[in-house]
N, CA, C and O atoms as a GROMACS GRO file, in nm:
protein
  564
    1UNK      N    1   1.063  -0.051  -1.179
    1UNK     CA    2   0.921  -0.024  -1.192
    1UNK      C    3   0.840  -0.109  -1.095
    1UNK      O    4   0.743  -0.057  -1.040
    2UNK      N    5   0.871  -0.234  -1.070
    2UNK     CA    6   0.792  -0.310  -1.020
    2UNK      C    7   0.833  -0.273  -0.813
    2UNK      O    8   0.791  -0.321  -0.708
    3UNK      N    9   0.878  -0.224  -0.829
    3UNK     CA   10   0.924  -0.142  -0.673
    3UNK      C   11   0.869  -0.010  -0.677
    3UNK      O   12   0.907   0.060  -0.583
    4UNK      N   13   0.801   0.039  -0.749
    4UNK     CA   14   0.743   0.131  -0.728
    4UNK      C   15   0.611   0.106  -0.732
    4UNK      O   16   0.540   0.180  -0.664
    5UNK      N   17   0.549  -0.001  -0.808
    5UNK     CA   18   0.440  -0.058  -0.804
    5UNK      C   19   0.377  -0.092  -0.647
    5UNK      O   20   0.265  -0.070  -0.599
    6UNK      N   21   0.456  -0.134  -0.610
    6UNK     CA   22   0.459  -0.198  -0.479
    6UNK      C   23   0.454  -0.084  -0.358
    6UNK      O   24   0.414  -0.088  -0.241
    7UNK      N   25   0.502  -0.003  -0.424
    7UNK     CA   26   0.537   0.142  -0.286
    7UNK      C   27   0.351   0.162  -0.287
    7UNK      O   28   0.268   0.176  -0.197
    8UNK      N   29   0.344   0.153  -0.432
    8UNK     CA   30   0.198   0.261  -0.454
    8UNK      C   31   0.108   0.141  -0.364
    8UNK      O   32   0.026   0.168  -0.276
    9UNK      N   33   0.146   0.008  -0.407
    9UNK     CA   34   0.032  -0.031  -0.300
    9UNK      C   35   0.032  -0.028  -0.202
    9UNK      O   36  -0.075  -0.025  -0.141
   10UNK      N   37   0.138  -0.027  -0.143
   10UNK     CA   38   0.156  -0.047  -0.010
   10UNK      C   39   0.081   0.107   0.065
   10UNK      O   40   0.030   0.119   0.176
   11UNK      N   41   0.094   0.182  -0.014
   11UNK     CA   42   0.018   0.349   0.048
   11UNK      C   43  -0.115   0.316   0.068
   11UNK      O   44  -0.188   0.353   0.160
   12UNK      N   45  -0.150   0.224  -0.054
   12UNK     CA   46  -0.294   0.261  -0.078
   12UNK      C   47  -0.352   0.121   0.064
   12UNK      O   48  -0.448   0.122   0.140
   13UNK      N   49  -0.241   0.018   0.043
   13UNK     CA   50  -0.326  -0.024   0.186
   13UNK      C   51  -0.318   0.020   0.341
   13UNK      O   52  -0.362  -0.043   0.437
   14UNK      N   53  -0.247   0.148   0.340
   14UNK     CA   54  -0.131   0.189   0.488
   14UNK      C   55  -0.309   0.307   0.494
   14UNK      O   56  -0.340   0.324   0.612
   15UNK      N   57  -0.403   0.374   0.401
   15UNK     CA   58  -0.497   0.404   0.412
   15UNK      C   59  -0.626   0.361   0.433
   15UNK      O   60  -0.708   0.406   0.513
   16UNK      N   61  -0.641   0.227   0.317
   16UNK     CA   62  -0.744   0.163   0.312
   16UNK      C   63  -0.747   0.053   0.447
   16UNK      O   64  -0.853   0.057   0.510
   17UNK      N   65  -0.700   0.008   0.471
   17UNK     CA   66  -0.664  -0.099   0.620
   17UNK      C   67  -0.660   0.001   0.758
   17UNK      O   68  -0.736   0.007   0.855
   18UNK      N   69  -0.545   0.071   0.725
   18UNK     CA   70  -0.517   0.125   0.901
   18UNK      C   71  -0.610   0.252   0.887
   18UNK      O   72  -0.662   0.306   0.984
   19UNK      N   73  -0.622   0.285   0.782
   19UNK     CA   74  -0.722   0.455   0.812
   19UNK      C   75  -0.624   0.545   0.834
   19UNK      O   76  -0.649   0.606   0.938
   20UNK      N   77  -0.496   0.591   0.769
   20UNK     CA   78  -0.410   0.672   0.806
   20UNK      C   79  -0.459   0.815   0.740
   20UNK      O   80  -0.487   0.852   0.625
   21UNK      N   81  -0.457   0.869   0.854
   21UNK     CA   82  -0.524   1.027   0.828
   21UNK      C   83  -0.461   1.122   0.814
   21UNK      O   84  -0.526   1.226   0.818
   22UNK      N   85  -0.334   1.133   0.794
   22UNK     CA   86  -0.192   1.227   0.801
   22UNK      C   87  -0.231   1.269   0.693
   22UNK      O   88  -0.274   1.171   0.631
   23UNK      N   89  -0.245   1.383   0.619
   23UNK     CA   90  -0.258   1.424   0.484
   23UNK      C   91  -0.120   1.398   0.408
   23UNK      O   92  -0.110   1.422   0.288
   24UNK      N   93   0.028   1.327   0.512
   24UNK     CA   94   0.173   1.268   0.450
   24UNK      C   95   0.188   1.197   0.487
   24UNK      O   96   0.142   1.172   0.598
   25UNK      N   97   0.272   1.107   0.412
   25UNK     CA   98   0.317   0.959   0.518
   25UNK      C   99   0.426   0.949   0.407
   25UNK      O  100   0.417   0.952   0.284
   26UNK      N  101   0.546   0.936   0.500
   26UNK     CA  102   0.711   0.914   0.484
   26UNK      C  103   0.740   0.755   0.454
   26UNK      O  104   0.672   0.680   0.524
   27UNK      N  105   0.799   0.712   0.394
   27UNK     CA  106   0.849   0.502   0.412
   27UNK      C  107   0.967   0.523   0.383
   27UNK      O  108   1.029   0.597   0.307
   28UNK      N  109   1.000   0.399   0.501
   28UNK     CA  110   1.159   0.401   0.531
   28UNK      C  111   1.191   0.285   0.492
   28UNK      O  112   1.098   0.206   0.508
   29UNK      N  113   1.322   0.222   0.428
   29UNK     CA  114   1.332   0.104   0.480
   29UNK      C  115   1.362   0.025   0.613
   29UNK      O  116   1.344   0.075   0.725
   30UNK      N  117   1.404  -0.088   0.595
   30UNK     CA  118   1.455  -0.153   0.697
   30UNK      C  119   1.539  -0.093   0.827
   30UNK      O  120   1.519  -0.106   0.948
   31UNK      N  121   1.663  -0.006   0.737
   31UNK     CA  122   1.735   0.059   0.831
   31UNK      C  123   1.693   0.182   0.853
   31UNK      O  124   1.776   0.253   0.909
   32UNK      N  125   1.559   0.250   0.818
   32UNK     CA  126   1.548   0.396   0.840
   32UNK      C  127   1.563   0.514   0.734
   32UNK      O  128   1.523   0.628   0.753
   33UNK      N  129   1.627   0.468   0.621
   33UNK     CA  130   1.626   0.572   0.491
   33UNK      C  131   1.536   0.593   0.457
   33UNK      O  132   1.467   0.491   0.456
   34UNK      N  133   1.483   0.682   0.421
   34UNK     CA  134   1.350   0.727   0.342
   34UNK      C  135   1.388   0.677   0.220
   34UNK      O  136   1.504   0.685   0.181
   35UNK      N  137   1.279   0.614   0.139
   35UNK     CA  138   1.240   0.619   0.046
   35UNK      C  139   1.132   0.627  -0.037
   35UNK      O  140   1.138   0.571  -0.146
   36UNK      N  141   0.985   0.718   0.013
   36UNK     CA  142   0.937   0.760  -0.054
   36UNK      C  143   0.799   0.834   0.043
   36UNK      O  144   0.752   0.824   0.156
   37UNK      N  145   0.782   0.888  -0.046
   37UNK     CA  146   0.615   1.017   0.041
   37UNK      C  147   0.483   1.014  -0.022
   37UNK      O  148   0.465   1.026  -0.143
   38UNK      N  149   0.405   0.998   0.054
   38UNK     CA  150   0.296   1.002  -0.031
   38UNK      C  151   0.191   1.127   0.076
   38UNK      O  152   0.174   1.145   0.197
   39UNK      N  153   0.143   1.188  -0.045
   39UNK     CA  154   0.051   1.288   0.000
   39UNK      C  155  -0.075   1.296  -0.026
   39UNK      O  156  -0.085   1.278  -0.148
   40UNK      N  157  -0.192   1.314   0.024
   40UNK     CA  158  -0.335   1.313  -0.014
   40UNK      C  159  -0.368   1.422  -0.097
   40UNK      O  160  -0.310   1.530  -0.087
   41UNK      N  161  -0.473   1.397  -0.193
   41UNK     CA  162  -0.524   1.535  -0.263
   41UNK      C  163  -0.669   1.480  -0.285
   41UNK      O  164  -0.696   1.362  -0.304
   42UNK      N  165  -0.741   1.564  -0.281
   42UNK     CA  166  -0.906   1.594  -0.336
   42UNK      C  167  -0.971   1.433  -0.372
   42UNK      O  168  -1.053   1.377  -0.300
   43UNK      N  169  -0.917   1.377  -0.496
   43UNK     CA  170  -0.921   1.272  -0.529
   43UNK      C  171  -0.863   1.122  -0.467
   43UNK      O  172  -0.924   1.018  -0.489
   44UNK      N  173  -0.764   1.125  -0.404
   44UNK     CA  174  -0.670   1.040  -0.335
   44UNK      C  175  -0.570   1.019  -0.286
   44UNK      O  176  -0.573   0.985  -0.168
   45UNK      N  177  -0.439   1.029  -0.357
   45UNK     CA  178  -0.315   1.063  -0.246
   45UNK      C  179  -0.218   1.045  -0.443
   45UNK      O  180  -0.264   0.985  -0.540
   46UNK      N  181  -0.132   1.094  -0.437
   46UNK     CA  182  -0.094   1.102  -0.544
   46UNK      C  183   0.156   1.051  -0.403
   46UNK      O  184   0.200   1.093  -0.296
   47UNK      N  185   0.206   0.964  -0.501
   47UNK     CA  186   0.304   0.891  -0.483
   47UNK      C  187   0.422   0.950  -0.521
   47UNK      O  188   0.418   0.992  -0.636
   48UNK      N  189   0.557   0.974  -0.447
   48UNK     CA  190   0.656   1.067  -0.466
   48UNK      C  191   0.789   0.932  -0.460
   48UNK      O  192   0.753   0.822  -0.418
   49UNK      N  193   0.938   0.951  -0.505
   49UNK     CA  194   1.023   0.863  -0.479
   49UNK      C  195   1.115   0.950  -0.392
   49UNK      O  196   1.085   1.069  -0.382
   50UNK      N  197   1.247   0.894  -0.314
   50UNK     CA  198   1.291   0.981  -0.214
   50UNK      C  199   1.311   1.151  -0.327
   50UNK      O  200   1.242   1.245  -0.288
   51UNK      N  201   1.360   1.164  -0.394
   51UNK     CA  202   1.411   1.277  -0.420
   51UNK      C  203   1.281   1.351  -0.461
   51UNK      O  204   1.301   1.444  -0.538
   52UNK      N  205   1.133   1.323  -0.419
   52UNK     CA  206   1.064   1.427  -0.433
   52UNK      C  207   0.964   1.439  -0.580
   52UNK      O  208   0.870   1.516  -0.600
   53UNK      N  209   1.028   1.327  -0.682
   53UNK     CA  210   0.956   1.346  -0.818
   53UNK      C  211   0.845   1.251  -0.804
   53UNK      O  212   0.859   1.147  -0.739
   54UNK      N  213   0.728   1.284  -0.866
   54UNK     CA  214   0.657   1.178  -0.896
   54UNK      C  215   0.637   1.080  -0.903
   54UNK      O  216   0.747   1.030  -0.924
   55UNK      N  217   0.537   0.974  -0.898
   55UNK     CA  218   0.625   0.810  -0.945
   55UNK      C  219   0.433   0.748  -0.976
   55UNK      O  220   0.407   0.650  -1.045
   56UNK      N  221   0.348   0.816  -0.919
   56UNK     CA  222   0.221   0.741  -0.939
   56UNK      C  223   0.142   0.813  -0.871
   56UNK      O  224   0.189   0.880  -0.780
   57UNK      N  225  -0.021   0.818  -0.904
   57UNK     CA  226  -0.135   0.862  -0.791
   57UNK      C  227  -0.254   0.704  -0.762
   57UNK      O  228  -0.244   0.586  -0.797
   58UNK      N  229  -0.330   0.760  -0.706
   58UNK     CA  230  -0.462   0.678  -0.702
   58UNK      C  231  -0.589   0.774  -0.646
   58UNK      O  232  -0.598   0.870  -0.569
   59UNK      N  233  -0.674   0.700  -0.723
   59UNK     CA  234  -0.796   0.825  -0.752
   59UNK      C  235  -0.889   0.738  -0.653
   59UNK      O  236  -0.833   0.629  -0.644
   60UNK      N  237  -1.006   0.738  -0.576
   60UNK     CA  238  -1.119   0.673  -0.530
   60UNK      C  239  -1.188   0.634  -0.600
   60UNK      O  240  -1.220   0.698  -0.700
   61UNK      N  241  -1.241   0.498  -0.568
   61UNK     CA  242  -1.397   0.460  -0.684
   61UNK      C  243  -1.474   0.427  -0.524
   61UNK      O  244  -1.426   0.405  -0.414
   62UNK      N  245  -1.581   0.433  -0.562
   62UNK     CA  246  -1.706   0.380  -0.474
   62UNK      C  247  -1.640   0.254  -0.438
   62UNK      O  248  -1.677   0.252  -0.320
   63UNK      N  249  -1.570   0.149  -0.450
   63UNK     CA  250  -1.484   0.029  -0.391
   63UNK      C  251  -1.337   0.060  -0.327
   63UNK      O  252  -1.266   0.012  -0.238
   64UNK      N  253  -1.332   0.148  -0.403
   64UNK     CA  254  -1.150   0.089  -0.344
   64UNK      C  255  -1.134   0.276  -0.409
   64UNK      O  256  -1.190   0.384  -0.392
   65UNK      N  257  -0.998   0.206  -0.504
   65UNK     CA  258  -0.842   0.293  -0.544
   65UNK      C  259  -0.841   0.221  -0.681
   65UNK      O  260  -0.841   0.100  -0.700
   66UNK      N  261  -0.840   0.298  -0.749
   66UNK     CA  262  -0.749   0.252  -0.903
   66UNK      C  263  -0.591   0.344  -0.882
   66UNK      O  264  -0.560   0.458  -0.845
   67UNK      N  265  -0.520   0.227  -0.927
   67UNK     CA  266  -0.385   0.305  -0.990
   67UNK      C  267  -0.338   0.369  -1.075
   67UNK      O  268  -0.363   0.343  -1.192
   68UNK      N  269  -0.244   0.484  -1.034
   68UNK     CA  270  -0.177   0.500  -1.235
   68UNK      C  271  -0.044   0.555  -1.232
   68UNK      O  272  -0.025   0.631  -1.137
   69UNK      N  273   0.033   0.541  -1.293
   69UNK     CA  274   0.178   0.512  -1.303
   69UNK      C  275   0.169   0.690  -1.258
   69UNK      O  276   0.080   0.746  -1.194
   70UNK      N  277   0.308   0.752  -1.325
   70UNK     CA  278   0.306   0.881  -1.310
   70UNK      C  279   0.295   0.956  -1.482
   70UNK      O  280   0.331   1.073  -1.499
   71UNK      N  281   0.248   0.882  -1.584
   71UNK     CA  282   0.221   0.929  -1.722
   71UNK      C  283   0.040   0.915  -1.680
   71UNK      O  284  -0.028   0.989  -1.751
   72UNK      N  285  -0.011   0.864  -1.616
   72UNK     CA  286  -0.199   0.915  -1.582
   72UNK      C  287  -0.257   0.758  -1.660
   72UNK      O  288  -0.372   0.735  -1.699
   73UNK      N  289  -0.121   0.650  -1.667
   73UNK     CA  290  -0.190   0.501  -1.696
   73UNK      C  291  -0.238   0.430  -1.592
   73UNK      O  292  -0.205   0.441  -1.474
   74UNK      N  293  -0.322   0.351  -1.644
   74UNK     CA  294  -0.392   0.278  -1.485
   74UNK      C  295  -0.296   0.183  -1.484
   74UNK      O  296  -0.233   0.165  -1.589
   75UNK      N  297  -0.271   0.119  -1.389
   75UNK     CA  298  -0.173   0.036  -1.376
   75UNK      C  299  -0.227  -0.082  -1.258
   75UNK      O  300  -0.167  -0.184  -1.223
   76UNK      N  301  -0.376  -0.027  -1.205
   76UNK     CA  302  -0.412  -0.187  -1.127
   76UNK      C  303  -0.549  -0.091  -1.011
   76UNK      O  304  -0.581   0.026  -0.993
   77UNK      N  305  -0.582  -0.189  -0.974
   77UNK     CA  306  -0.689  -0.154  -0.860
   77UNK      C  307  -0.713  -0.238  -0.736
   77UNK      O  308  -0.674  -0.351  -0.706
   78UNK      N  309  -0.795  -0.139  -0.665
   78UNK     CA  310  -0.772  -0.227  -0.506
   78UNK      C  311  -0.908  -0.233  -0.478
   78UNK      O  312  -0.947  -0.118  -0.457
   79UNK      N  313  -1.004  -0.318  -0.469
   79UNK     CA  314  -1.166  -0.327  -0.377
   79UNK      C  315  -1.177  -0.417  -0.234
   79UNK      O  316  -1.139  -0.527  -0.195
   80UNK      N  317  -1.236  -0.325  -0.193
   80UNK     CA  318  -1.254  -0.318  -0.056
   80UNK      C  319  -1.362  -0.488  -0.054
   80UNK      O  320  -1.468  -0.499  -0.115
   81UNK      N  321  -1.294  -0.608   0.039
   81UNK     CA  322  -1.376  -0.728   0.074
   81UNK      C  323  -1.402  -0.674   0.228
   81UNK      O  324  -1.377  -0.566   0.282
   82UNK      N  325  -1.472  -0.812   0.283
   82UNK     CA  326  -1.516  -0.821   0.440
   82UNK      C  327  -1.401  -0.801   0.523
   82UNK      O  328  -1.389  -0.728   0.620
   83UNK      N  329  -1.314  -0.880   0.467
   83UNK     CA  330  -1.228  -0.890   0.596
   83UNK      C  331  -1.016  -0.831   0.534
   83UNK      O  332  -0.908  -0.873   0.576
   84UNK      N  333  -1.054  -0.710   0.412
   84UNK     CA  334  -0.973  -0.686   0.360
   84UNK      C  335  -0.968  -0.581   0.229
   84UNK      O  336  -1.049  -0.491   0.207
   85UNK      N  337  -0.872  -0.610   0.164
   85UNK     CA  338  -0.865  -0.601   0.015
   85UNK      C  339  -0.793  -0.698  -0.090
   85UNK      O  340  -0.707  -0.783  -0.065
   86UNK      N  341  -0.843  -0.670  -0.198
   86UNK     CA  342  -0.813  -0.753  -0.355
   86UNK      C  343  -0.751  -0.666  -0.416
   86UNK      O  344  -0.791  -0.550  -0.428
   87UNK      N  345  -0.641  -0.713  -0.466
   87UNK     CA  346  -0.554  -0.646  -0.550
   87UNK      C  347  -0.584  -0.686  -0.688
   87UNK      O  348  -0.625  -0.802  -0.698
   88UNK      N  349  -0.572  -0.611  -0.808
   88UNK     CA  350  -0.598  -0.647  -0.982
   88UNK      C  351  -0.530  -0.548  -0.997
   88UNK      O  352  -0.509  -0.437  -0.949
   89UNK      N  353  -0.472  -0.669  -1.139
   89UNK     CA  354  -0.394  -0.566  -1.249
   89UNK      C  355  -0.493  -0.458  -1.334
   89UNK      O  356  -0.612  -0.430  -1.318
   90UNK      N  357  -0.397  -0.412  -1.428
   90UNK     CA  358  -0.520  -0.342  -1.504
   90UNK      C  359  -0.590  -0.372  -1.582
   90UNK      O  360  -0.667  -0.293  -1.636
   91UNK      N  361  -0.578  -0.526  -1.616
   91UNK     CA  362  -0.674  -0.613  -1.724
   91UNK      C  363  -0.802  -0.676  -1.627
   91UNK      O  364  -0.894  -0.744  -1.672
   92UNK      N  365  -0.786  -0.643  -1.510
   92UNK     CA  366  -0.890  -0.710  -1.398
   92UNK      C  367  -0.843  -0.825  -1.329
   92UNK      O  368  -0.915  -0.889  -1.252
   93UNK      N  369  -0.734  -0.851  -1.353
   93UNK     CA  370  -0.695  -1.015  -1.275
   93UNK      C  371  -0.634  -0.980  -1.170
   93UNK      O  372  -0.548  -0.896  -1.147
   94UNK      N  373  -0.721  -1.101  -1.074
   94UNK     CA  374  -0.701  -1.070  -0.928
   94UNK      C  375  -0.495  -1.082  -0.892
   94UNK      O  376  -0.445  -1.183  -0.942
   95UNK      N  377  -0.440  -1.029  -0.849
   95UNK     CA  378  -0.263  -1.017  -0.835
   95UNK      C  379  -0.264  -1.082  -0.674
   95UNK      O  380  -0.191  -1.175  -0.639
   96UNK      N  381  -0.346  -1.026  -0.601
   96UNK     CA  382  -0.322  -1.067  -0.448
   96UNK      C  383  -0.434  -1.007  -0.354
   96UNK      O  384  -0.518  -0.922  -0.379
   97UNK      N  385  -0.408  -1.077  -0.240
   97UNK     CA  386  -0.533  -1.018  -0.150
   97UNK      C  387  -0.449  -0.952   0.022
   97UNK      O  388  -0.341  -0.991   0.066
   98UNK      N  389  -0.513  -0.878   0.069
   98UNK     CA  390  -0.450  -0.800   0.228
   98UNK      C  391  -0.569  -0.846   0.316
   98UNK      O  392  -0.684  -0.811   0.292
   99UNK      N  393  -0.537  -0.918   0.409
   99UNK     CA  394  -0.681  -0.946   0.537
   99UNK      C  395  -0.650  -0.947   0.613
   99UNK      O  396  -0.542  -1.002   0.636
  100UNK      N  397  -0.728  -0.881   0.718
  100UNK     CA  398  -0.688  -0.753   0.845
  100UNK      C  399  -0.752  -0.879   0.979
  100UNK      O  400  -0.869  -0.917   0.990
  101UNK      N  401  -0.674  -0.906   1.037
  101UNK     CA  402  -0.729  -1.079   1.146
  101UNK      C  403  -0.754  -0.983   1.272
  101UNK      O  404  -0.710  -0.868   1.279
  102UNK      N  405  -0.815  -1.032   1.348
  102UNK     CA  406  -0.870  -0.976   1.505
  102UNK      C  407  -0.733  -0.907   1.590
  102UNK      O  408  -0.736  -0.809   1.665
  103UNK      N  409  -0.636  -0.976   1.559
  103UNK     CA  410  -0.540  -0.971   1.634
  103UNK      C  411  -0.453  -0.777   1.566
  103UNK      O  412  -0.360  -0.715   1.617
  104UNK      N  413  -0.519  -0.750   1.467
  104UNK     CA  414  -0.493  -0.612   1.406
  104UNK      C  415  -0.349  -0.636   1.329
  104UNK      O  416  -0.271  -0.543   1.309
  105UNK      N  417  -0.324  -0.775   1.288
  105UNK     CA  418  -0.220  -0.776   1.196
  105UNK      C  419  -0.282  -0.807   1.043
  105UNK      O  420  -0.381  -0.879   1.033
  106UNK      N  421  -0.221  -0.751   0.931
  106UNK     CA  422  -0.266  -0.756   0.828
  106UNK      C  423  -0.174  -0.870   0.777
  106UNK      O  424  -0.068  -0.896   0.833
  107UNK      N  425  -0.225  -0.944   0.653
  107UNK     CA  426  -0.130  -1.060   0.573
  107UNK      C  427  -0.164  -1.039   0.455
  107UNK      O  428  -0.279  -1.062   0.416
  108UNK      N  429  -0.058  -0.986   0.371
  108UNK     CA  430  -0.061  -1.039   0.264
  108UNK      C  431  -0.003  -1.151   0.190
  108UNK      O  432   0.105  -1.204   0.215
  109UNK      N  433  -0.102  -1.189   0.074
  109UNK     CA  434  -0.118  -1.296  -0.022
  109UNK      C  435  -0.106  -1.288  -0.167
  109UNK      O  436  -0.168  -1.199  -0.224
  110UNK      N  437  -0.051  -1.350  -0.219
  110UNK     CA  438  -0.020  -1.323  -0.338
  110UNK      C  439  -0.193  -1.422  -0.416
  110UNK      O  440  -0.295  -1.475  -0.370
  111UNK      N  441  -0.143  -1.402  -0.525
  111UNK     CA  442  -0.257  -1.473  -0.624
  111UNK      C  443  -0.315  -1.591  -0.566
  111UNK      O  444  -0.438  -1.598  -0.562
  112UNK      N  445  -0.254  -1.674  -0.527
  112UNK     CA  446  -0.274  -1.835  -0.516
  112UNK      C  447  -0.284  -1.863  -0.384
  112UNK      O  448  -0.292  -1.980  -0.347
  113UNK      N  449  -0.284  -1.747  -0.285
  113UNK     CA  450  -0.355  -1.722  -0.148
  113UNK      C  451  -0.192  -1.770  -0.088
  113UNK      O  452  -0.178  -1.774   0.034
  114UNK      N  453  -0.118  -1.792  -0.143
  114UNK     CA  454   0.013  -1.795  -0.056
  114UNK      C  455   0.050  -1.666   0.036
  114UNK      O  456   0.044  -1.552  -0.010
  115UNK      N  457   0.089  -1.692   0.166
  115UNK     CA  458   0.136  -1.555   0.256
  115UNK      C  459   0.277  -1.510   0.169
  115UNK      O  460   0.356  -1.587   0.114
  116UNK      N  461   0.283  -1.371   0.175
  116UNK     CA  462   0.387  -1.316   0.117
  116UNK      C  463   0.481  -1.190   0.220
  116UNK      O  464   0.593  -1.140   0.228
  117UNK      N  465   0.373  -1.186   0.274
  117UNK     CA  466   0.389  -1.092   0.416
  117UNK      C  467   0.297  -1.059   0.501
  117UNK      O  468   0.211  -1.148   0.504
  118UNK      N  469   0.262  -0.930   0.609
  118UNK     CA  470   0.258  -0.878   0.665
  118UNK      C  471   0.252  -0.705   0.743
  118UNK      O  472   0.358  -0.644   0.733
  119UNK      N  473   0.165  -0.650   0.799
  119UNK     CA  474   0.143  -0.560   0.872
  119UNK      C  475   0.101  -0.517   0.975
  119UNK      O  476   0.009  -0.573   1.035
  120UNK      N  477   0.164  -0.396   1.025
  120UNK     CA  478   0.144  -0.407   1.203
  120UNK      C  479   0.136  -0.256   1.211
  120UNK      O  480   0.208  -0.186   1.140
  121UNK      N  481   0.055  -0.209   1.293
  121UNK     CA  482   0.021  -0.072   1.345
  121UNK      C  483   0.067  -0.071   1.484
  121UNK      O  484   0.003  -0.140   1.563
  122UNK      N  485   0.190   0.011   1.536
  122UNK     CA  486   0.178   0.027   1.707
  122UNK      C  487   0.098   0.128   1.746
  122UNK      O  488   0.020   0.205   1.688
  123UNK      N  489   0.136   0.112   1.859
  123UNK     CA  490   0.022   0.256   1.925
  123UNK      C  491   0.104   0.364   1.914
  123UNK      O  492   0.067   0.451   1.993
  124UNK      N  493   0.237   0.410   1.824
  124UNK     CA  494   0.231   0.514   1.777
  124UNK      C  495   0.208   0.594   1.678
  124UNK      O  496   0.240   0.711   1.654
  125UNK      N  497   0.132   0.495   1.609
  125UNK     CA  498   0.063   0.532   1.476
  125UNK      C  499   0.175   0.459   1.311
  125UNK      O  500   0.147   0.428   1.195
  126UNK      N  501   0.286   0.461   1.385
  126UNK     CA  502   0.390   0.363   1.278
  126UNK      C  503   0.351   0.240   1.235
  126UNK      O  504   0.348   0.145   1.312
  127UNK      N  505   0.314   0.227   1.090
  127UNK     CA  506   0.338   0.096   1.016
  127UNK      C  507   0.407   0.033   0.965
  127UNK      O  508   0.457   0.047   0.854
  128UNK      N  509   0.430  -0.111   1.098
  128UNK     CA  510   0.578  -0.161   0.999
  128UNK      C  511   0.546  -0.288   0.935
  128UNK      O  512   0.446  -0.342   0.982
  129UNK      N  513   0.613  -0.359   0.823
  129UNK     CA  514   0.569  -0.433   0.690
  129UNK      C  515   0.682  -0.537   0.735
  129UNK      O  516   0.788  -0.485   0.769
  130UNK      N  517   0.676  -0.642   0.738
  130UNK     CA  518   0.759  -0.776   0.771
  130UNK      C  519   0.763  -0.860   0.629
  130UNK      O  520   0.667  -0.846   0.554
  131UNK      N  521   0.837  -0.920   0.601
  131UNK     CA  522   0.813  -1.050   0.525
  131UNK      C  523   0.776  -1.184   0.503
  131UNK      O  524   0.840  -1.183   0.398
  132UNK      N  525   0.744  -1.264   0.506
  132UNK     CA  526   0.666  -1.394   0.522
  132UNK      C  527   0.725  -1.482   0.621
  132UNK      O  528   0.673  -1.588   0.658
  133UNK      N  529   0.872  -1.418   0.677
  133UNK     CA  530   0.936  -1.499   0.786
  133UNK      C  531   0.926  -1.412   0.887
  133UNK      O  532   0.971  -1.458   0.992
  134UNK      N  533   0.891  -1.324   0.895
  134UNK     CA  534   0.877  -1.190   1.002
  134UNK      C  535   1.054  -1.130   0.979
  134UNK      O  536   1.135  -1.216   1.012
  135UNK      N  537   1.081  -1.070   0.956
  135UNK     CA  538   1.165  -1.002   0.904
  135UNK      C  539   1.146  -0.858   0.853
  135UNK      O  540   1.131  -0.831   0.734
  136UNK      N  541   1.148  -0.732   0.990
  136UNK     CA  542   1.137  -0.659   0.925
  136UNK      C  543   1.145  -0.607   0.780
  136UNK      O  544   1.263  -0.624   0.748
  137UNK      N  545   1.071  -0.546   0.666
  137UNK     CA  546   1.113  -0.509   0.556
  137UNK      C  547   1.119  -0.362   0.532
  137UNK      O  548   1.185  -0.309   0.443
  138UNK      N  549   1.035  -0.293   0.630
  138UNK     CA  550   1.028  -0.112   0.620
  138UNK      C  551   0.920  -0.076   0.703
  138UNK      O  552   0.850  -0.163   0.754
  139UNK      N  553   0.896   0.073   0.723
  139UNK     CA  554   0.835   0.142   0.784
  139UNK      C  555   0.750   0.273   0.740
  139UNK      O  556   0.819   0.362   0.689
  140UNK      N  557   0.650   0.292   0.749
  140UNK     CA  558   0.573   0.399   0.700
  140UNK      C  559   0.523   0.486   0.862
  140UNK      O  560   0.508   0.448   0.978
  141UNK      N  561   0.509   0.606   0.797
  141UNK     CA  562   0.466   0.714   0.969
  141UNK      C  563   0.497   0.865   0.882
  141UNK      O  564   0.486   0.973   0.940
   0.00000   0.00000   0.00000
């Protein structure tokens, strides 16, 4: 569960950060397997696992993205700061923050502002996600 949690955010910042306009976006891991799709609808982009089933959506608010599992529970939210986003659970507590630096790499932070990772847009429109040592971790496109 908590890997799917993570897929859903990671969509919702591969939109909210880079502006990805594909009405699909594929994630691979490390070596290139797909593991999961996410597609846009009316409301926001609703979250698939490789074999195609469900797993979560996210709806728009005037700030951000709320989450919700794939039973229609909220499961966390994202609001849009200056130089990023804030991640919260679904009780409101802040989980982590994403901030987008001049240089067009994103970092994420967990709660306590510790780096946890990373994001990078090339100029072919591919987003790839590193880990706090730079270590590739996967790919979205």
């Amino acid at each position: 569960m908590k890997k799917i949690i993570l897929s859903l955010f990671l969509f919702s910042f591969l939109f909210l950060s880079f502006g990805v306009s594909e009405a699909a976006v594929n994630s691979y891991d490390k070596y290139g397997s797909k593991t999961g799709s996410y597609r846009e609808t009316s409301s926001g982009f609703n979250t698939y696992d490789k074999y195609g089933s469900k797993t979560g959506s996210y709806r728009k608010t005037s700030s951000g993205y709320n989450s919700y599992d794939k039973n229609g529970a909220k499961t966390g939210s994202y609001r849009k700061t200056s130089s990023g986003y804030n991640e919260y659970d679904k009780y409101g507590r802040k989980t982590g923050s994403y901030k987008t630096g001049s240089n067009g790499v994103t970092t994420k932070y967990d709660a306590y502002g510790r780096k946890i990772g990373s994001f990078k847009k090339d100029s072919s429109g591919r987003v790839t996600e590193y880990d706090k040592n730079g270590r590739k971790v996967g790919s979205y496109r």
